[in-house]
N, C-alpha and C positions, 0 to 999 in steps of 0.2 A: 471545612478547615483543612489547612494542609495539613500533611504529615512528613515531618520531618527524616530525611536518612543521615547513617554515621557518612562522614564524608561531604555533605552539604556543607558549603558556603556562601558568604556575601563577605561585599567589601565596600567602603567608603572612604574616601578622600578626604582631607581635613588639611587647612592651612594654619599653622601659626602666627597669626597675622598679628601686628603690634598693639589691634585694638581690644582681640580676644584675649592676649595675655592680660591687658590691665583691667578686662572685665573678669577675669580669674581673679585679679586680686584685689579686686575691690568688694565680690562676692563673697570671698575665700578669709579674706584679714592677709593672707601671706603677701605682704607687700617685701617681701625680701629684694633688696637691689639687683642682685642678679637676673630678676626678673624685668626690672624695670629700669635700668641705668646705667645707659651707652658706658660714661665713665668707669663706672662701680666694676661693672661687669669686664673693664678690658682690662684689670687688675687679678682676675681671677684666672683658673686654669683653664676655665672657656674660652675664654679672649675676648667674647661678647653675650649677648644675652641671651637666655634660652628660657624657656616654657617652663612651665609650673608641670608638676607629672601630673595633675588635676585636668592639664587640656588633652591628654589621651587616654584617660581615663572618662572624663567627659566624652569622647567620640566613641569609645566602645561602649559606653551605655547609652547613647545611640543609637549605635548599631542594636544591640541586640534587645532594648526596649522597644523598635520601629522593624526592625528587618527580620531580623536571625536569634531566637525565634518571633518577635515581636512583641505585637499587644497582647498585655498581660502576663508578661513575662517580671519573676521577680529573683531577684538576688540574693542568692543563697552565701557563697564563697567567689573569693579572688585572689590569687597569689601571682602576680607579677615581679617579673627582672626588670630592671630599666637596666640598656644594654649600651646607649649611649644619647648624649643629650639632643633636645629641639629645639632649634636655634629657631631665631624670628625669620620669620616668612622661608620656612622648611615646610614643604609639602608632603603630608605624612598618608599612607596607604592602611588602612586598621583591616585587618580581615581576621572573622572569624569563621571557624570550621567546626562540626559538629563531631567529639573525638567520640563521645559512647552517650545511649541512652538511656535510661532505668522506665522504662511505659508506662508500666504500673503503679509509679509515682509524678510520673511528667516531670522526669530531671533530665535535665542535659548539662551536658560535659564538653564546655566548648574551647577548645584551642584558641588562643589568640596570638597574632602576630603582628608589629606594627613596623614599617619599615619606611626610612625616607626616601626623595628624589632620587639617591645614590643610590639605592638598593640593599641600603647599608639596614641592619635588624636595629632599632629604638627599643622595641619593648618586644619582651616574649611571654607568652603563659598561658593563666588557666581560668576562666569562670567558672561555674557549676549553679545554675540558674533553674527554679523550675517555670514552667511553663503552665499559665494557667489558662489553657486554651477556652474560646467563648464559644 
């Protein structure tokens, strides 16, 4: 099994594509228009539609259910910024980074940072996951 260091990362790519958002919210109930409704949404301060925070949060547990640390990894704590919105078909980068470990209890302390096409930061923060290694 591997062994994880502070400073490990992975990263995966995630699109907001118009079909994933209305399976956000047909899963979720949050059919809010802003999600859903060219119209609705170019009335708002967006000007168009954007993602539910469900679909980058959806990719980081992903990520770190599959990857970093993976299988058997379960969720302790999460405190996220949303730093700025995901619009539809916004190519979004999730990576997370491992900031400290606790061994002796198999916790980790992972950084996360999600950022778009532009380079621009969407989401910043913090998991705390532990790892139940097989």
């Amino acid at each position: 099994m591997k062994e994880f260091l502070i400073g490990d990362f992975a990263t995966i790519k995630v699109v907001a594509t118009d079909e994933i958002v209305r399976k956000i919210a047909n899963v979720s109930g949050d059919d809010n228009p802003v999600h859903l409704d060219d119209h609705y949404a170019e009335q708002t301060t967006f000007k168009k539609r954007i993602a539910h925070g469900l679909f980058l949060l959806n990719g980081i547990s992903k990520l770190l259910g599959t990857v970093l640390p993976g299988e058997g990894t379960i969720l302790i704590s999460q405190s996220f910024n949303y730093k700025l919105p995901v619009y539809i078909d916004d190519c979004i980068e999730i990576k997370v980074c491992v900031k400290d470990i606790k061994r002796a209890k198999n916790i980790y302390i992972i950084n996360i940072v999600c950022t778009n096409q532009n380079e621009k930061v969407v989401l910043e923060g913090e998991s705390i996951v532990k790892w139940e290694k097989q």
